[in-house]
RODO-2510 file (C-alpha; in nm, 4 decimals, decimal comma):
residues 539
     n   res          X          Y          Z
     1     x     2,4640     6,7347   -14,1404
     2     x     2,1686     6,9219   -14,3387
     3     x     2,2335     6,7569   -14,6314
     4     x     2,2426     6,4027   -14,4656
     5     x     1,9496     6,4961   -14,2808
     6     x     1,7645     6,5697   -14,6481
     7     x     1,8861     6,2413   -14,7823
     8     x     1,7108     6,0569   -14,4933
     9     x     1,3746     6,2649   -14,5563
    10     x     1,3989     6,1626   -14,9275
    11     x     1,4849     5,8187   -14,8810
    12     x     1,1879     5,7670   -14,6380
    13     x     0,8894     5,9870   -14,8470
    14     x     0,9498     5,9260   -15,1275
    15     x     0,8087     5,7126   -15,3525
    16     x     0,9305     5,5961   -15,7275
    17     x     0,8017     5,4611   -16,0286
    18     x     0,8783     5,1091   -15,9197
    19     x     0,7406     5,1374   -15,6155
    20     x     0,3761     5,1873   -15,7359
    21     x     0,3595     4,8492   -15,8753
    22     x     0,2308     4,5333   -15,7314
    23     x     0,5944     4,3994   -15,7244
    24     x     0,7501     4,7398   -15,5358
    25     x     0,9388     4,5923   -15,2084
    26     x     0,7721     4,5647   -14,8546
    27     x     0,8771     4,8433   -14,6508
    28     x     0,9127     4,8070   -14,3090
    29     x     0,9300     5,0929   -14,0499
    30     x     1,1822     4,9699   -13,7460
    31     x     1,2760     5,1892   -13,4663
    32     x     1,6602     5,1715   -13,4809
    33     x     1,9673     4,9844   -13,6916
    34     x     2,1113     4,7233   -13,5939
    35     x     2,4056     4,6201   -13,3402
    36     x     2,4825     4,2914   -13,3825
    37     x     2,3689     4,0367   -13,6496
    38     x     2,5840     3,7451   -13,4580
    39     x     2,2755     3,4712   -13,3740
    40     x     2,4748     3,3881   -13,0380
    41     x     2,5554     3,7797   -12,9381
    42     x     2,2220     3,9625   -13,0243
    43     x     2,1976     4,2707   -12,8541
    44     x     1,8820     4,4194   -12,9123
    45     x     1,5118     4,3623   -13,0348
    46     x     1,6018     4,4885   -13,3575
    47     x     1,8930     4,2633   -13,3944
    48     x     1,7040     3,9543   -13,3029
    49     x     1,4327     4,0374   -13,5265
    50     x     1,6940     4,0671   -13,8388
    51     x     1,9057     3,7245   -13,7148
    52     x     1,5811     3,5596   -13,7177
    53     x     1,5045     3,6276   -14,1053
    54     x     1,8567     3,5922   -14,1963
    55     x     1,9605     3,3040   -14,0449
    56     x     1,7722     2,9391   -14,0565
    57     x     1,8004     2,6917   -13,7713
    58     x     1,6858     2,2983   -13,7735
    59     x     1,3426     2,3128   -13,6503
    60     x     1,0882     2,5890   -13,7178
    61     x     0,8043     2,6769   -13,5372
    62     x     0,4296     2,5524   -13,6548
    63     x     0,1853     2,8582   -13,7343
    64     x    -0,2165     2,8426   -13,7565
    65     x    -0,3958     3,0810   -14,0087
    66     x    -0,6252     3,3166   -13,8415
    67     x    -0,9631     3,4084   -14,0336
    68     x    -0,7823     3,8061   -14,0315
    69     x    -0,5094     3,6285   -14,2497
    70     x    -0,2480     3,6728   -13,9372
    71     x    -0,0780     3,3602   -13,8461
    72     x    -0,0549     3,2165   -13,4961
    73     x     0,2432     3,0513   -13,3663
    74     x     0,2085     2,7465   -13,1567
    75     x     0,4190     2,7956   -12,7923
    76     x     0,5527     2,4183   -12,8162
    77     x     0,5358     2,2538   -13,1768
    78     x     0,8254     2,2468   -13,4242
    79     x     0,8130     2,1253   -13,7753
    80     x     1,1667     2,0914   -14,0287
    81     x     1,3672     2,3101   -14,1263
    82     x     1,7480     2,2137   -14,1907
    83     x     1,6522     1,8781   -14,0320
    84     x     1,3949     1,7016   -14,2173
    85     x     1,3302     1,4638   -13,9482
    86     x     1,4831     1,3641   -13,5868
    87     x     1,4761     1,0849   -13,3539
    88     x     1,4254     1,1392   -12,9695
    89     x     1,5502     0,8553   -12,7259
    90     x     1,4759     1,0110   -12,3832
    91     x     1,7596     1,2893   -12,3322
    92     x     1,9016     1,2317   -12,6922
    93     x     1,7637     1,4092   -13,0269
    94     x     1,9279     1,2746   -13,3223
    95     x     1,8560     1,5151   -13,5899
    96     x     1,8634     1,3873   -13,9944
    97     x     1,9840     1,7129   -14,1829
    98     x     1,8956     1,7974   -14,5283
    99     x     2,1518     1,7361   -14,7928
   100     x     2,0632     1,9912   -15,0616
   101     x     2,0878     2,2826   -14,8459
   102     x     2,4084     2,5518   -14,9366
   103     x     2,4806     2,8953   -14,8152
   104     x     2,4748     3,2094   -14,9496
   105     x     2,6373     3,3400   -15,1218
   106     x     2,9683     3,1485   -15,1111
   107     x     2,7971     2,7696   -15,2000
   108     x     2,9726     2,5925   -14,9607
   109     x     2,7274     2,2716   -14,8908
   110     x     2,5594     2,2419   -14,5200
   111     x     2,6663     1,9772   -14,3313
   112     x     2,7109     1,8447   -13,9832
   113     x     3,0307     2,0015   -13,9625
   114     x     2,8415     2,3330   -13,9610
   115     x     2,5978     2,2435   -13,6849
   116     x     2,8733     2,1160   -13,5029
   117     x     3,0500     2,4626   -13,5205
   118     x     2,7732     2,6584   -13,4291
   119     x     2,6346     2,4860   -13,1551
   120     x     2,9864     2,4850   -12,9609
   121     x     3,0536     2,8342   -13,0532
   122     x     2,6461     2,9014   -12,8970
   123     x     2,7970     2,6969   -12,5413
   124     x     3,1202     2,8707   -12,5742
   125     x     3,0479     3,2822   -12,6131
   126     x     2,9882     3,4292   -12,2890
   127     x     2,6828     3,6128   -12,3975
   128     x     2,2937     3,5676   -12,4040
   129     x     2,3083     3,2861   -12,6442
   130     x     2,4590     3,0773   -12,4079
   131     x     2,1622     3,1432   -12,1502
   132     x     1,9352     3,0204   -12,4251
   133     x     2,1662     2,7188   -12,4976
   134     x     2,1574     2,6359   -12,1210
   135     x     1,7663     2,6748   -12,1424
   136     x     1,7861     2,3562   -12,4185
   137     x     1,9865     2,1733   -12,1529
   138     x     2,3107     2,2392   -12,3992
   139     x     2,6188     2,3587   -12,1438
   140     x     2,9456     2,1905   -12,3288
   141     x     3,0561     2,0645   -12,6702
   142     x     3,0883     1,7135   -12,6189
   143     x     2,7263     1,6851   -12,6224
   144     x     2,6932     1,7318   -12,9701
   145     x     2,8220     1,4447   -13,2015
   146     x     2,8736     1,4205   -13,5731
   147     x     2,7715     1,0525   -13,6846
   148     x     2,7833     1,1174   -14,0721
   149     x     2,8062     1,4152   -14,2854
   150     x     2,4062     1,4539   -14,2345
   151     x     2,3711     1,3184   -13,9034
   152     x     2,4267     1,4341   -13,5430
   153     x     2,3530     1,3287   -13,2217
   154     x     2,2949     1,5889   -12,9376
   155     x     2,2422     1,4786   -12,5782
   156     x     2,1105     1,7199   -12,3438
   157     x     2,2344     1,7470   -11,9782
   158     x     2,0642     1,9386   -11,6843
   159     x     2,3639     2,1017   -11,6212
   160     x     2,7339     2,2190   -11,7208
   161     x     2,8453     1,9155   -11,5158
   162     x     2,5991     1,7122   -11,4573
   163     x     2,3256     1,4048   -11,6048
   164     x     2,1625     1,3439   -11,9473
   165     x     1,8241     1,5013   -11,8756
   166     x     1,4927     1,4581   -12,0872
   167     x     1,4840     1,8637   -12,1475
   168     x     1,1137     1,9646   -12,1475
   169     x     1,1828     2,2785   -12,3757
   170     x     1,4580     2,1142   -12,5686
   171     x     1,3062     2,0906   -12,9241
   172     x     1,1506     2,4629   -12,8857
   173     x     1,3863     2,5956   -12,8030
   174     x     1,5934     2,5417   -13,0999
   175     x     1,3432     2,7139   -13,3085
   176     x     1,4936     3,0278   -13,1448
   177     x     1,7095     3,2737   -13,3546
   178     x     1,9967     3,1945   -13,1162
   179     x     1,9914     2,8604   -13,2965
   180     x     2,0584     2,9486   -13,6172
   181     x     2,3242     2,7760   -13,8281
   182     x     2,6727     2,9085   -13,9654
   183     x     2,8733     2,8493   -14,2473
   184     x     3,1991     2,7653   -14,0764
   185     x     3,3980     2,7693   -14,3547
   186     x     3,3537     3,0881   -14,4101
   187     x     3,3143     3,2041   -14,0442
   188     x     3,6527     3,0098   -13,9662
   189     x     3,8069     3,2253   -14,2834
   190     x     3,7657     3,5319   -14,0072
   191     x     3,9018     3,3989   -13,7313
   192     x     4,2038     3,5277   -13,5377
   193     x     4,4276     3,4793   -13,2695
   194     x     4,2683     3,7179   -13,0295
   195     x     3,9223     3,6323   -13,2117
   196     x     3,9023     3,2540   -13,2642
   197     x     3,4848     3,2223   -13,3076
   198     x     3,5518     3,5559   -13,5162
   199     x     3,2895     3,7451   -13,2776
   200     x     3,3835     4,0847   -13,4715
   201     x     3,3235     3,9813   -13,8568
   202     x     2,9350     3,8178   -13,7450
   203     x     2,8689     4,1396   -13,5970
   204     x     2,8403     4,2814   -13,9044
   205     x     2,8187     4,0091   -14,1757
   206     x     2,6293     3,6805   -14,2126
   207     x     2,7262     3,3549   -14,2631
   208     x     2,3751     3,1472   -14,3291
   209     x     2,1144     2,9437   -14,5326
   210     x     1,8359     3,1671   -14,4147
   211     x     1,5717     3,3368   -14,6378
   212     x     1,7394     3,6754   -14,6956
   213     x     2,0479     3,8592   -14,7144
   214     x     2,1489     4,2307   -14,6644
   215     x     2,2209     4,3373   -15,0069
   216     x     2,2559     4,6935   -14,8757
   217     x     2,2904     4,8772   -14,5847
   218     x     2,2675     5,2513   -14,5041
   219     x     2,3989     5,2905   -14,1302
   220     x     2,0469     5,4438   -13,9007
   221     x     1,8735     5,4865   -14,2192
   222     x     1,7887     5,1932   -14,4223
   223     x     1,8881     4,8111   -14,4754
   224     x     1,7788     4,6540   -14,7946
   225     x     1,7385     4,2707   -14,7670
   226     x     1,7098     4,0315   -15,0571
   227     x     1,5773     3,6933   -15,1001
   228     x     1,8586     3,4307   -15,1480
   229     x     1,7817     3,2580   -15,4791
   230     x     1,7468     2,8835   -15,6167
   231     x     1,6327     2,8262   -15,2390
   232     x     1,4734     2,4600   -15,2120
   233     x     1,4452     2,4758   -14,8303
   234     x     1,2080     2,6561   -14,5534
   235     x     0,9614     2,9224   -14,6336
   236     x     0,9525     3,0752   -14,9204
   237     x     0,9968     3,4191   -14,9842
   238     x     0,6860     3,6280   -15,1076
   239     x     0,8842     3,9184   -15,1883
   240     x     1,1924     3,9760   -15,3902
   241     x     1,2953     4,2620   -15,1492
   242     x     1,2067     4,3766   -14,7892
   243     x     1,3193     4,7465   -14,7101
   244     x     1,3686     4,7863   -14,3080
   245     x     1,3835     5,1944   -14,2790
   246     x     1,4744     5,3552   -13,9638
   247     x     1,1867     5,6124   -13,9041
   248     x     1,3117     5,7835   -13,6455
   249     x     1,0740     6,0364   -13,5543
   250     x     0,8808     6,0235   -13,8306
   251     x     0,4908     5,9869   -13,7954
   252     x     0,4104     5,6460   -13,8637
   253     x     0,0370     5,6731   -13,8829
   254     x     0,0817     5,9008   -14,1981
   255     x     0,3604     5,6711   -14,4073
   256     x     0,1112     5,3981   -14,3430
   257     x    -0,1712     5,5825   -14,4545
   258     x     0,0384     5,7616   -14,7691
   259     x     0,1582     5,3913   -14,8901
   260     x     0,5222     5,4876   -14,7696
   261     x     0,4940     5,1517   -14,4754
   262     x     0,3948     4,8281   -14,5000
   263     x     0,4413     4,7263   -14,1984
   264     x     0,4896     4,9085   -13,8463
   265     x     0,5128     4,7344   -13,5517
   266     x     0,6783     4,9065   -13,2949
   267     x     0,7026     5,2698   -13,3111
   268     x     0,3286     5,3353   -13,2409
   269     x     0,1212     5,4747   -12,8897
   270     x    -0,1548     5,3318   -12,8410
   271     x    -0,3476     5,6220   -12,9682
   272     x    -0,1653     5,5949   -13,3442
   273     x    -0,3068     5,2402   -13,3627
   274     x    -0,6217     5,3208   -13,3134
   275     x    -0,5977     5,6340   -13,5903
   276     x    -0,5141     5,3720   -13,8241
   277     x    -0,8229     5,1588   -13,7287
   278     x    -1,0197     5,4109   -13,7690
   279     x    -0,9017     5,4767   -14,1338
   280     x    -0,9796     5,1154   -14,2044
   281     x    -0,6221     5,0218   -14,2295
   282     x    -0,5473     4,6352   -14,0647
   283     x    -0,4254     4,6589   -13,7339
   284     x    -0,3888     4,3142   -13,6122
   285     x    -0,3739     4,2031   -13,2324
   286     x    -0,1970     3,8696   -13,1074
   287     x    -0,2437     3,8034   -12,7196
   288     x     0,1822     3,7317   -12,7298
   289     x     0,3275     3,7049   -12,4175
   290     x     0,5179     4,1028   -12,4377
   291     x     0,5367     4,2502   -12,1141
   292     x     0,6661     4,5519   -12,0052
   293     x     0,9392     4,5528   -11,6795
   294     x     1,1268     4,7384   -11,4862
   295     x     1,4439     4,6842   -11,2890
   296     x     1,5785     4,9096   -10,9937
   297     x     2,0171     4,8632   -10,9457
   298     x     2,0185     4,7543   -10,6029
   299     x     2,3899     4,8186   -10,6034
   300     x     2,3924     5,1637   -10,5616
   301     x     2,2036     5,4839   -10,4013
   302     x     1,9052     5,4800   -10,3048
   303     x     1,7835     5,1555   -10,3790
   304     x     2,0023     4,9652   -10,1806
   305     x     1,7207     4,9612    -9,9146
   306     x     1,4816     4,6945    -9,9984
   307     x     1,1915     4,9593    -9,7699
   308     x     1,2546     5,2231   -10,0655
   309     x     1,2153     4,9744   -10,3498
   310     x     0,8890     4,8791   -10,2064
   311     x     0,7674     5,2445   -10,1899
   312     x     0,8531     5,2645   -10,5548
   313     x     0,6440     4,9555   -10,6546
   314     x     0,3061     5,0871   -10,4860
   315     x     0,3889     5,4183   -10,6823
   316     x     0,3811     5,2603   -11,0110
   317     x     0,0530     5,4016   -11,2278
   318     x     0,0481     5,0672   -11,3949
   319     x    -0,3633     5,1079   -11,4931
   320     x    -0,2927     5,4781   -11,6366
   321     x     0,0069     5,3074   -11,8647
   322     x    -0,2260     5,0597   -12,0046
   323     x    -0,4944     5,3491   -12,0564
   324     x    -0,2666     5,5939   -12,2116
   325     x     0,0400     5,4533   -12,2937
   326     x    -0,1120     5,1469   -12,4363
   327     x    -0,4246     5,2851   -12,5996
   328     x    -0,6039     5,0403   -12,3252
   329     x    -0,4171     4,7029   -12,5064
   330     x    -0,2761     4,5315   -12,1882
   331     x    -0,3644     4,3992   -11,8863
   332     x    -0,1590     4,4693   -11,5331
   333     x     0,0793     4,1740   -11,4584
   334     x     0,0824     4,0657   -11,1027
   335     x     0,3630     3,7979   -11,2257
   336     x     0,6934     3,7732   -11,3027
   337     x     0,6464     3,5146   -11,5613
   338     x     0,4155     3,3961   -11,8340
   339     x     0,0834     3,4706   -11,7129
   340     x     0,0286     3,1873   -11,8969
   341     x     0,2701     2,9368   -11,7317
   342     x     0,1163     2,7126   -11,4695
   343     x     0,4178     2,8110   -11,2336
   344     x     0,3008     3,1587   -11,2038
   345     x     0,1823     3,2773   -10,8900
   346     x     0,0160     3,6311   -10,8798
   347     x     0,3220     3,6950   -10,5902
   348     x     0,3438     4,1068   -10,7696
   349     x    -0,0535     4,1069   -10,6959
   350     x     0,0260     4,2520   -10,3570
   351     x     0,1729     4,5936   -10,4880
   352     x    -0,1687     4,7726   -10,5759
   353     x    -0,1321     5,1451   -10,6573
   354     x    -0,1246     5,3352   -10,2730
   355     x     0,0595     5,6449   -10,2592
   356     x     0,0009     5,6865    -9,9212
   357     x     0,1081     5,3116    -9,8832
   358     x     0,4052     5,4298   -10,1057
   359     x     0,4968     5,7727    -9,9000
   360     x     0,4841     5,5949    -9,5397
   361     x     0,7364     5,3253    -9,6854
   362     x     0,9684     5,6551    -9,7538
   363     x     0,9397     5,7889    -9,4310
   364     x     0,9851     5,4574    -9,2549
   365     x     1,3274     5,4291    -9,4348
   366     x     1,3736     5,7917    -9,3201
   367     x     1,4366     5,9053    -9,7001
   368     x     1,3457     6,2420    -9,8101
   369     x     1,4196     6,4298   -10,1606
   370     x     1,4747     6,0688   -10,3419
   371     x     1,6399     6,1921   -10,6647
   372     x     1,7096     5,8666   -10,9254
   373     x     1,7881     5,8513   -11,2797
   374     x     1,5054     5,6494   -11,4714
   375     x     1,6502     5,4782   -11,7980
   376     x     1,4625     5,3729   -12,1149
   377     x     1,4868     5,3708   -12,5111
   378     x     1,3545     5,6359   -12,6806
   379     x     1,2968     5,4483   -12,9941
   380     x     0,9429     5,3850   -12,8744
   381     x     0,7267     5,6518   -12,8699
   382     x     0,5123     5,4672   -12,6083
   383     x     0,7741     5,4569   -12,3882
   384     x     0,7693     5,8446   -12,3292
   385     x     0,4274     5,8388   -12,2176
   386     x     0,5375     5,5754   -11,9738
   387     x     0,8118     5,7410   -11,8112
   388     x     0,6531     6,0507   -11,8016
   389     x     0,3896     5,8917   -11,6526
   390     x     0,5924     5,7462   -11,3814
   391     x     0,7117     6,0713   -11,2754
   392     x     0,4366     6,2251   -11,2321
   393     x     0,3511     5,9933   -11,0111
   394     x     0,6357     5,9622   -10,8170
   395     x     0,6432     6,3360   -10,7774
   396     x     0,3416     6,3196   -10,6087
   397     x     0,5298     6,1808   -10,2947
   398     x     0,8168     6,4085   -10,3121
   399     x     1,0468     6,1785   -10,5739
   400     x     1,2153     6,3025   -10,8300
   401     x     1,2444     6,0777   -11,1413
   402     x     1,5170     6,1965   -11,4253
   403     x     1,3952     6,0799   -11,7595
   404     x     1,7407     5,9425   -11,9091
   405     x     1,5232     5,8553   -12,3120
   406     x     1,8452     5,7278   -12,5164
   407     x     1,8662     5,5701   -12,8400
   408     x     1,8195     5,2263   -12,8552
   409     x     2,1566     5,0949   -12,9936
   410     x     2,3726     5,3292   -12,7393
   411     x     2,0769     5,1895   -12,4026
   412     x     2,1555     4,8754   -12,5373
   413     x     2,5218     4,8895   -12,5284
   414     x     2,5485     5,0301   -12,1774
   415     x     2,2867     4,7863   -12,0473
   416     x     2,5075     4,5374   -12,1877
   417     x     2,8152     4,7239   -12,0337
   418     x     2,6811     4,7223   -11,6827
   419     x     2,5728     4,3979   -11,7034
   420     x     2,9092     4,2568   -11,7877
   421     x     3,0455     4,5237   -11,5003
   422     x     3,2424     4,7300   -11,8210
   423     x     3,0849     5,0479   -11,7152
   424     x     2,9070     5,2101   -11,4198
   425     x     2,6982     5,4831   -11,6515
   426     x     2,3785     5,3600   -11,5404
   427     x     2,1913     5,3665   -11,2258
   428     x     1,8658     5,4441   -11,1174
   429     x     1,5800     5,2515   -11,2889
   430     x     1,5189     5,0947   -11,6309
   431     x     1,2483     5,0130   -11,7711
   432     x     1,2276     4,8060   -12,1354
   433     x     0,9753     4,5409   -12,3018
   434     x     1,0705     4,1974   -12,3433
   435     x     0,8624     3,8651   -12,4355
   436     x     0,8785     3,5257   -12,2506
   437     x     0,9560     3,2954   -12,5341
   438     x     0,8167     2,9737   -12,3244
   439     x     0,5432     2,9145   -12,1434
   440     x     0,8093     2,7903   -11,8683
   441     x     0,9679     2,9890   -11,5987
   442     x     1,3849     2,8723   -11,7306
   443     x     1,4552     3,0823   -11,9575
   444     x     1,3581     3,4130   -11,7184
   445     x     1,5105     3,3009   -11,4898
   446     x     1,7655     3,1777   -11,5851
   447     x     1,9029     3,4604   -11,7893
   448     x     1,7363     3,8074   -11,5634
   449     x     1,7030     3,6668   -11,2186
   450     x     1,9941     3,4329   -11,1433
   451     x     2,3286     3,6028   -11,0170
   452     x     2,5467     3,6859   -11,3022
   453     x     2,7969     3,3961   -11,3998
   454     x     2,9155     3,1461   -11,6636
   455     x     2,5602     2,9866   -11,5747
   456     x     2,3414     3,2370   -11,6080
   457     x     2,2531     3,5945   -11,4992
   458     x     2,3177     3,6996   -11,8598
   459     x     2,0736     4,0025   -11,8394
   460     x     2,0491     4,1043   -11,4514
   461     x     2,0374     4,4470   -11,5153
   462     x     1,9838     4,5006   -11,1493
   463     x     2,2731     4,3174   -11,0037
   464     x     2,0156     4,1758   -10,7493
   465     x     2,2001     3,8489   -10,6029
   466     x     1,9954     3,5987   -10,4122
   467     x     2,2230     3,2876   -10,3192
   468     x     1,8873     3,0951   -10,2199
   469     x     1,7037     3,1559   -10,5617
   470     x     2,0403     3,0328   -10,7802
   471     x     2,0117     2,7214   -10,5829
   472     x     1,6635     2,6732   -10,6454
   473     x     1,7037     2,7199   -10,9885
   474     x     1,9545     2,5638   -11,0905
   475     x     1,8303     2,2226   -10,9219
   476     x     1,5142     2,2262   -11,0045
   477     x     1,5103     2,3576   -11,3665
   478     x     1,5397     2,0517   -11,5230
   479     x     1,3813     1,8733   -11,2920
   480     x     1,1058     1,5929   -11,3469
   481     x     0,9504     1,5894   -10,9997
   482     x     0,6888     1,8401   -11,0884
   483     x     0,5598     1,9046   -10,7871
   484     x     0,8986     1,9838   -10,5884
   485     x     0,9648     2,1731   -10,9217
   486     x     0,6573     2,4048   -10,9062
   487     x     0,6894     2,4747   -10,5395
   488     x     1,0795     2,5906   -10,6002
   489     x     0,9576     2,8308   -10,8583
   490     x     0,7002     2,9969   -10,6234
   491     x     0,9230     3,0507   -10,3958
   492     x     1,1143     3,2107   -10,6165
   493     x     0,8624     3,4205   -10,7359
   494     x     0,7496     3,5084   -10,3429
   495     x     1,1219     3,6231   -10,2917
   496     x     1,1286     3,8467   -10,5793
   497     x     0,8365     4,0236   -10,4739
   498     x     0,9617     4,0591   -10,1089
   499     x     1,2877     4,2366   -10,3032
   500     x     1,1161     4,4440   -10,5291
   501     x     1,4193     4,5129   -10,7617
   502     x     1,4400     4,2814   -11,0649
   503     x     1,2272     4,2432   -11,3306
   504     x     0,9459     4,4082   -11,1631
   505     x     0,6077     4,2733   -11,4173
   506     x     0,3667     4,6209   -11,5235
   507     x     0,1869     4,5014   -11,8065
   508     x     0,1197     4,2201   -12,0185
   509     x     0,0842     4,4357   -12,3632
   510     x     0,0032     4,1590   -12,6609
   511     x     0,1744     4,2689   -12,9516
   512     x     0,0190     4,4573   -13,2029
   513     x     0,0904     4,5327   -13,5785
   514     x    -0,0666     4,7782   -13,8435
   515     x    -0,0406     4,7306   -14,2038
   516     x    -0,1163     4,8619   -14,4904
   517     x    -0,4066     4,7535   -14,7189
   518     x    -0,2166     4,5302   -14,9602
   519     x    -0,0361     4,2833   -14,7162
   520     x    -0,1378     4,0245   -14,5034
   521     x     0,0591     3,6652   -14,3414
   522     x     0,1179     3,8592   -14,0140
   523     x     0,2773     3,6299   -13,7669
   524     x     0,2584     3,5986   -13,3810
   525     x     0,5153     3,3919   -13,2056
   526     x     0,5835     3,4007   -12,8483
   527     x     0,9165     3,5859   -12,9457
   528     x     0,8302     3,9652   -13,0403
   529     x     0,9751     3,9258   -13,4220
   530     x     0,8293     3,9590   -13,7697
   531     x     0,9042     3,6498   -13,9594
   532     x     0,8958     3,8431   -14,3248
   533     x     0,8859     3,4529   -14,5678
   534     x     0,4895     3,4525   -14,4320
   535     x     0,4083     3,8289   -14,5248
   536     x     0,2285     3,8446   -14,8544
   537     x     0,0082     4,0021   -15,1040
   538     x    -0,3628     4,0581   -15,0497
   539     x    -0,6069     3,8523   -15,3248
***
């Protein structure tokens, strides 16, 4: 154990020969490994973030360059990527693929064959890249049709059994990493009996065209990716290699400052950022649409009572998180979508911070000595100041918060587990940071605050089941009466505020990056994730 623990340390200070010139790799400090690498069964930030420079998908989205050098994503616009052109005829997108695209490294050519596969195996995995299929208006396999080797036709539906529908979102969405396209030869080579879509090899291997691939992995330590070469398609990579290390609880303000980072961007209060900026290292701001949640599991002691979930919500320090936590980089979010989405509806505004408003909703539900279990990933230094933050406020009216800080692959997993009703583990509360990814209220909904099912539901941590919001949803998500589709999802909104359990909106935090001095191409997308082609050397 000590001498693993000494490997670690030397792997992570250190720094050789090679790395002190200009062409030494760009290290990257993340907060945990990897769980899954599959780009329809993602399980955490940190696999997302890896899918999304490993795999490529057809359309890409369209960055802006900022005077700082960062790059701005836009929340609609596509350009090509695998497809170098497609044709839209109201609900169908017929989508012209490249023909001089292979993968890596076993050659085999892309074709439609390969978009075919992965797109069915996207509608046919029960997990949350079938939400974000369903999002695209993609629910079954027949609506994807090979017309050549480099041609195919995908018409989008507004539901699993229902009518071609012109799909707002539908272009993109298919930007998103859930999207990206699989070599199906060699994916099919995998397959068994018991494991026909070979779920268990693309947890752990890839199958793609993308940018990168993981020449070498060190399990919680480091993974080593390398740029695929002879690559004619997509962004081009900058640098040869692109070292993700797992820091741990290493101080990331000091390998940033001692040339050991490149890049940080998680990992760091609000009060490290600003150390940095101070130093006159880049740290770089994009007003993404991150917020921070939090969930109560209405299925179990004591917040079963609606009264005592209330109490909780005017308890909430949400201003002192943004202060401390945050370093003051956030804003309180009275909404439970995209501030920035025309549907939302300030419903959370109601919820100011009232203890007393907070300790007569306890003693109206006749509750004393409230005792809970409050969940989060430890991976995040932030996130210790926020839940210790949250129970010293809570103690304040007698409540009892147990801070329940777990690594983020095993909070993950049993998130997952509970989810998918595989394990009971978790009660309580958990709180996490997640991004809306469209400026549209389907895809939260649709995958956090719809009952769990084949349809959606895919991450309702809470378990919180409201027959009347499903059938909202689901009949007006696709909808192109605006106006009967704006109402639904206020309503919506106005009875998830009433139940104060899921997906509870703090703060709106931006997401922000630090750097060292020799880099620059920072991107910000509306999904959290560092696209690694656009990071390059300073002139």
């Amino acid at each position: 154990m000590i001498q693993g623990a000494l490997t670690a340390a030397a792997m992570l200070f250190s720094l050789t020969a090679a790395q002190a010139q200009d062409d030494r790799p760009l290290v990257r400090a993340i907060a945990a490994d990897f769980n899954s690498i599959d780009p329809a069964d993602t399980r955490s930030e940190q696999d997302q973030d890896l899918v999304l420079n490993l795999y490529d998908k057809l359309v890409e989205v369209k960055f802006e360059e900022r005077p700082d050098g960062a790059l701005n994503g836009d929340a609609f616009e596509v350009i090509p990527n695998l497809a170098e052109s497609w044709d839209v005829d109201g609900p169908v997108v017929t989508f012209h693929l490249r023909d001089d695209v292979t993968f890596y490294p076993t050659g085999n050519p892309m074709t439609a064959d390969d978009v075919i596969y992965s797109f069915t195996r996207l509608v046919s995995l029960p997990t949350n890249g079938k939400n974000q299929a369903s999002v695209a208006g993609l629910f079954t396999p027949d609506q994807f049709e090979k017309i050549d080797d480099y041609t195919v036709r995908i018409t989008h539906m507004d539901g699993p059994e229902g009518n071609p529908a012109e799909v707002a979102v539908r272009l993109t969405s298919m930007k998103f990493l859930q999207f990206g396209i699989i070599d199906s030869v060699e994916a099919k080579s995998h397959a068994t009996e018991d494991d026909p879509w070979s779920r268990d090899w693309l947890q752990k291997n890839v199958a793609s065209t993308g940018p990168y691939y993981i020449s070498k992995h060190t399990p919680n330590q480091e993974i080593e990716l390398t740029a695929v070469p002879d690559r004619a398609w997509g962004p081009q990579s900058n640098f040869n290699k692109i070292l993700l290390r797992v820091t741990g609880d290493a101080d990331i303000v000091s390998l940033v400052r001692g040339g050991v980072v490149d890049y940080a961007g998680e990992g760091l209060t609000g009060r490290q950022y600003t150390a940095l900026e101070d130093a006159g290292y880049p740290v770089l701001f994009g007003e993404t649409p991150d917020i921070l949640r939090l969930s109560m599991a209405v299925d179990k002691e004591p917040f079963t009572d609606q009264t005592v979930r209330q109490a909780m919500l005017y308890a909430l320090p949400i201003q002192q998180i943004i202060d401390v936590a945050l370093g003051g980089r956030g804003a309180a979010s009275p909404c439970v979508y995209n501030p920035l989405d025309i549907t939302c509806n300030n419903s959370f505004a109601r919820y100011d911070y009232d203890l007393d408003k907070a300790a007569s909703l306890l003693e109206e539900a006749g509750v004393e000595d409230l005792t809970f279990d409050l969940w989060y990933s430890n991976a995040l230094p932030y996130n210790d100041d926020v839940a210790i933050l949250i129970k010293s406020s809570l103690a304040q009216i007698g409540v009892t918060a147990n801070l329940k800080g777990t690594p983020e692959v095993q909070i993950k997993s049993a998130v997952r587990d509970r989810i998918y009703r595989e394990n009971e583990t978790m009660s309580g509360m958990y709180f996490e940071g997640g991004a809306f990814w469209l400026a549209d209220p389907v895809t939260q909904t649709n995958c956090c605050l719809t009952s769990w099912s084949d349809r959606g539901g895919s991450w309702n941590w809470s378990r919180f089941d409201d027959p009347q919001i499903d059938e909202w949803h689901y009949a007006y998500r696709h909808s192109a009466d605006t106006e009967a589709r704006l109402d639904a999802y206020h309503k919506i909104q106005d009875r998830l505020a009433d139940a104060a359990a899921n997906q509870v909106p703090l703060a709106v935090m931006g997401r922000t990056v630090a750097t060292s001095k020799r880099i620059e191409g920072v991107t910000f997308s509306q999904e959290p994730y560092a696209r690694y082609t656009y990071l390059k050397l300073r002139d």
